[in-house]
C-alpha positions, -999 to +999 in steps of 0.1 A: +026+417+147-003+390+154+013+354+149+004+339+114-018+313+131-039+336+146-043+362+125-077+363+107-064+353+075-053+325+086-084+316+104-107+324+072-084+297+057-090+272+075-127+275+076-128+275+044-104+246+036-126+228+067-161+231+046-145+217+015-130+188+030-163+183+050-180+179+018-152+156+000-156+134+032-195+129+038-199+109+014-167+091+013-176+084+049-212+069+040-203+049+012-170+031+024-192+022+053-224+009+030-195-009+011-180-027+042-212-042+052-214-020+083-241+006+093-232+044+072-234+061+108-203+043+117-182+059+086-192+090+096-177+080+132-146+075+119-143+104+103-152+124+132-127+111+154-102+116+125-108+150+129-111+155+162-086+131+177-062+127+150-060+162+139-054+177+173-023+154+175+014+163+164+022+144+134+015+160+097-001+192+099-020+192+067-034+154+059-069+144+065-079+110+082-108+087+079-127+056+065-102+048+034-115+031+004-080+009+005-094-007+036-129-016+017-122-052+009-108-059+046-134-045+065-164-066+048-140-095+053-134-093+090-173-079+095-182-115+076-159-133+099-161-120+133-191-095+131-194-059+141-178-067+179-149-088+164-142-053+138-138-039+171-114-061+186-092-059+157-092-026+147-085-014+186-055-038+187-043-033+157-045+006+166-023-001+200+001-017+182+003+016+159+007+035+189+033+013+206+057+009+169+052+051+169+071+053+207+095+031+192+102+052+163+099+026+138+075+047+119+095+056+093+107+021+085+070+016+072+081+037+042+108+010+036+082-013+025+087-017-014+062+008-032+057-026-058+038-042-030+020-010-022+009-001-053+001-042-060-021-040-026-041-009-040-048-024-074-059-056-063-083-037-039-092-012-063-101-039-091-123-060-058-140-025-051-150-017-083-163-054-097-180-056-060-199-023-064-212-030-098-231-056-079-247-028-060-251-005-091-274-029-103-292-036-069-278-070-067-259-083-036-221-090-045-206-125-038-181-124-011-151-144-023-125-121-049-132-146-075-167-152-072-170-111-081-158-119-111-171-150-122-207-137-113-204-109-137-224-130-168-254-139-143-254-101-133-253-092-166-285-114-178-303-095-149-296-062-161-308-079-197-339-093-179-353-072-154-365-032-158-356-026-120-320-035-121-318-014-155-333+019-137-309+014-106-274+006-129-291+040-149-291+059-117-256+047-109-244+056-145-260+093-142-240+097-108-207+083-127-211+106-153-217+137-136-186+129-113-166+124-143-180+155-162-176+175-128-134+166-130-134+186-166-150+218-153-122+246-147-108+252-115-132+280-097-162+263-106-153+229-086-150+243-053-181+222-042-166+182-045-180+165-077-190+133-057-213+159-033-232+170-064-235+137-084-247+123-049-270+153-050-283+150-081-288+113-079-306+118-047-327+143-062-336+123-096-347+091-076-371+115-052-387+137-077-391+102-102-404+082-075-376+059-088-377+022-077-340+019-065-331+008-031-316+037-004-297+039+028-308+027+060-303+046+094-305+043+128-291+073+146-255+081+156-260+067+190-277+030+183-252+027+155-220+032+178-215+001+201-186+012+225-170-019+237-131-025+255-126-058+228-132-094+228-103-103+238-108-140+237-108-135+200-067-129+200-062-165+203-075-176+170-053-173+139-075-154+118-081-127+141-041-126+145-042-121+108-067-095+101-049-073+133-013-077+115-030-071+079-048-036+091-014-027+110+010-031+082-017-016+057-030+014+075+003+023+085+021+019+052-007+041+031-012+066+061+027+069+058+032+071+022+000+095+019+021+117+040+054+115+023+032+129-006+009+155+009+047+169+022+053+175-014+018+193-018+024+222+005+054+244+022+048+241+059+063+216+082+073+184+073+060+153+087+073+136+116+064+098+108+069+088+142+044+112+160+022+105+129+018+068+132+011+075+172-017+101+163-030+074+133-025+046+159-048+067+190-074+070+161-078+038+155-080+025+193-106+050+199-129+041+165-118+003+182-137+009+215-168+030+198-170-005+172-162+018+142-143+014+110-109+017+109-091+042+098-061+056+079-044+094+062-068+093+031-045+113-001-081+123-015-089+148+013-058+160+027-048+170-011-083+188-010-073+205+023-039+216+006-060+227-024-087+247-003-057+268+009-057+253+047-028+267+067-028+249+100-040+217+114-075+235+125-088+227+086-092+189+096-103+196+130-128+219+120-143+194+092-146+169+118-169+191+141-183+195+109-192+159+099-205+160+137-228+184+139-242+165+103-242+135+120-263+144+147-286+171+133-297+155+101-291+122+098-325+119+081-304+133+048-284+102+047-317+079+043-325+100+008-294+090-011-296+060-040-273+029-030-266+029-065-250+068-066-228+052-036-216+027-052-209+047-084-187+073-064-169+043-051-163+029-084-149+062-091-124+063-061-116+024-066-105+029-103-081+056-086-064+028-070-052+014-104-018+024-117-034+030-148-012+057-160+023+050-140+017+009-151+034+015-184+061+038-175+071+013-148+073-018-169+098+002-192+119+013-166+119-016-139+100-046-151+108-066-119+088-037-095+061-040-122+058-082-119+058-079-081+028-053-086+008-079-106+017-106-087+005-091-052-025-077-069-030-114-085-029-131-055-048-106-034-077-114-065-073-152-056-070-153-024-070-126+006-055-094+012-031-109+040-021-137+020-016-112-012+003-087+009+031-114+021+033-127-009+042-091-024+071-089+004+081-121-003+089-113-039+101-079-032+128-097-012+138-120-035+136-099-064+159-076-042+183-102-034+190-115-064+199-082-080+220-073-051+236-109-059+250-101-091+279-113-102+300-109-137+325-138-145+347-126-173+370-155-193+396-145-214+419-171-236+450-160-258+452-194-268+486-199-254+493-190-215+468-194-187+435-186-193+427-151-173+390-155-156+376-127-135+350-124-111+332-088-102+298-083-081+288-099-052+296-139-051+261-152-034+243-189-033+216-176-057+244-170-084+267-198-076+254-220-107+263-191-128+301-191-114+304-230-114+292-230-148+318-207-166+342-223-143+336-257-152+336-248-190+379-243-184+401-269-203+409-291-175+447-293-190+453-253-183+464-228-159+438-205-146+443-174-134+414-159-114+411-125-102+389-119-076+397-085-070+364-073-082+344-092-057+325-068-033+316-099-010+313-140-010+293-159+010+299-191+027+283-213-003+305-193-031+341-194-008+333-235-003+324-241-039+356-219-055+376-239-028+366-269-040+367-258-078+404-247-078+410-280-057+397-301-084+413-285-115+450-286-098+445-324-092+434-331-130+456-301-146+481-307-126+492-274-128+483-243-097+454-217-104+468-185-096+444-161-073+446-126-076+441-105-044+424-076-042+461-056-036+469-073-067+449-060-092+443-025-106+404-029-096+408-037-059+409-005-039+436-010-010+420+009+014+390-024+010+414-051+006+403-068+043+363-065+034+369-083-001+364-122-008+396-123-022+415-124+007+395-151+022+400-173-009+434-167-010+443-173+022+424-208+017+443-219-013+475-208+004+467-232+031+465-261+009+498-248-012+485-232-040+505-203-056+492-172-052+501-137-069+491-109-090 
């Protein structure tokens, strides 16, 4: 019996599967590049070697890699900065370092980063893509700065009021939106040709047969547009270069990573190893590095249209990227007939895609802390830069995780005769001491306490000090000993944890200074 991977079934699959992704990806390819500020020959380049390179390494067997939209805003940022040669640099480095964390198996720690932040990063790109390319909808140039996108959008919109050019090229954009977003509704067996191909097509075709007055793409050839060069490696000693390498590390790992943790849930075959996944993603990325290419990373759009076509092995994403080669080099000519403005409108289309439209409300319902770190990264990313955005994001995340982790219930009960019971439960940290101190120093000064601690998972140095002190204090002005209940002591306190409780370590203090101690 012939092996499933051989057999012609199998085969008929893939080629299939390969033509469809093919046609999801040119333009994809094209426009991410136009958007980046870099020539549309090298998007294509990137997709090639994600298919060629990329897919004939171990990893995930069914996602798709290439020019991501998610890596828009960064690319024409670093292209402004250090040029076309300095994109290079980074994006070589930054896939090395991809390559090395993969030997060290720390893949799979990138899927520890909080999806808040993630999802924060993608929105704030998302809402920078699609402002920026309404710029280009209307045949204006965008500003460069996050907030200048924004603030320009009254003086673009007296343009479009003022001038019949700009009106025909937002029109041309529009028609390309709609027919995308009309395509989407269509049933099932009449989409197997991707609505941003025919919108493109159509587009392409309106402007030609109109003679409209809108402005095209410009190119060169696959070969004068790739550059191969081994870095600049001067460039590693300024900050900003640093910056840029750690921001398209962290970011191209992270989504490649989490877009294969989904496509896993898309199919049945075998699973993903993370590890030999952010190798193959980091070998891509050297190699689009040295030929002065964009950068790539696992795009979720074309690997679930791989999954969808009804690919069966890994040859679907080879096979698109001999594909997007043989395009590349037969009929490049092609590329020149498409409207900027139908580009720009299928990126609008994939940046609003970005935006956790739909999962936004669930998640401020259910965790409203994930949902303020969201907005906050995606905020700051707005204001500032991706980089700056993205550690902010952490930052929070950390925090927000810390001080839930930190908490801690203090209980006070008063019979009105007797000491006055107080427990503590949770974790005793620094970030809730004031919390403790403050129902603590609420006790009449003139009565016994007794304190159980036996619900205390863990106290840190700041909280054992402080409740040191605290008992200290009240048996000098009450006079009278503050009984501390172990974790043995209490109903609560499992014995087989009474040595990894703070209890004991509290006790054991107030015992050295002669306090009574007991149940």
């Amino acid at each position: 019996m012939p092996s499933p991977i051989l057999s012609w079934r199998t085969m008929g699959a893939d080629l299939s599967a390969s033509v469809v992704v093919f046609l999801v990806a040119l333009p994809l390819c094209v426009g991410i590049a136009v958007a980046s500020g870099v020539p549309a020959e090298l998007g294509l380049v990137t997709g090639i070697v994600g298919g060629l390179v990329v897919g004939c390494l171990p990893g995930s067997s069914m996602q798709v890699s290439g020019p991501a939209a998610g890596l828009t805003v960064l690319v024409a940022d670093a292209v402004s900065r250090h040029g076309l040669g300095g994109l290079g640099t980074v994006v070589l480095v930054a896939g090395l370092i991809q390559v090395i964390l993969g030997f060290l198996r720390l893949g799979r720690w990138f899927r520890a980063i909080s999806v808040a932040v993630v999802q924060g990063m993608l929105a704030g790109i998302g809402l920078l893509l699609v402002v920026g390319q309404l710029y280009v909808l209307s045949g204006r140039e965008a500003p460069r700065s996050g907030v200048g996108k924004f603030t320009g959008l009254p003086a673009l919109w007296s343009d479009i009021l003022g001038s019949a050019t700009v009106r025909t090229s937002l029109a041309v954009g529009v028609v390309t939106l709609l027919v995308m977003l009309s395509w989407d509704r269509l049933p099932d067996r009449l989409r197997k040709v991707p609505g941003a191909l025919v919108a493109v097509m159509v587009a392409a075709a309106t402007a030609g047969v109109l003679r409209l007055p809108v402005a095209t793409i410009t190119v060169e050839g696959l070969l004068p547009a790739v550059q191969p060069s081994l870095g600049h490696w001067t460039m590693l000693t300024e900050l900003s270069v640093l910056a840029s390498v750690a921001t398209f590390t962290l970011i191209a790992s992270a989504e490649s990573l989490f877009s294969a943790a989904a496509v896993d849930r898309l199919h049945h075959g075998p699973r993903t190893d993370f590890d030999k996944e952010l190798v193959a993603q980091g070998a891509g990325n050297a190699v689009c590095g040295m030929l002065g290419a964009l950068p790539m990373t696992a795009v979720i759009v074309r690997s679930s249209a791989n999954v969808r076509a009804g690919a069966r092995t890994k040859a679907s994403r080879v096979l698109h990227g001999v594909w997007l080669l043989l395009f590349a080099a037969a009929a490049p000519g092609l590329i020149e007939l498409i409207p900027l403005p139908a580009l720009a409108a299928v990126l609008i289309h994939a940046g609003t895609k970005l935006l956790p439209v739909r999962s936004m409300p669930e998640l401020w319902r259910g965790h409203r802390g994930e949902a303020l770190v969201l907005l906050a990264t995606a905020l700051v990313i707005l204001l500032t830069d991706l980089f700056v955005g993205v550690l902010v994001g952490l930052g929070l995340a950390i925090v927000k995780t810390a001080w839930e982790t930190s908490h801690v219930r203090v209980a006070v009960a008063d019979g009105g005769t007797g000491p006055i019971d107080v427990t503590l439960t949770g974790n005793a940290t620094f970030l809730r001491l004031p919390t403790i101190l403050t129902a603590l120093n609420a006790l009449p000064t003139s009565r016994p306490v007794h304190l159980d601690l036996g619900g205390l998972r863990h106290v840190d140095l700041a909280c054992r000090a402080a409740l040191t002190t605290w008992i200290e204090t009240h048996n000098r002005s009450a006079g009278v000993l503050v009984r501390v209940a172990a974790a043995d002591g209490t109903p609560d306190g499992p014995p087989d944890h009474r040595d990894s409780t703070g209890a004991g370590v509290v006790e054991a203090l107030v015992r050295a200074r002669g306090a009574e101690t007991g149940p």
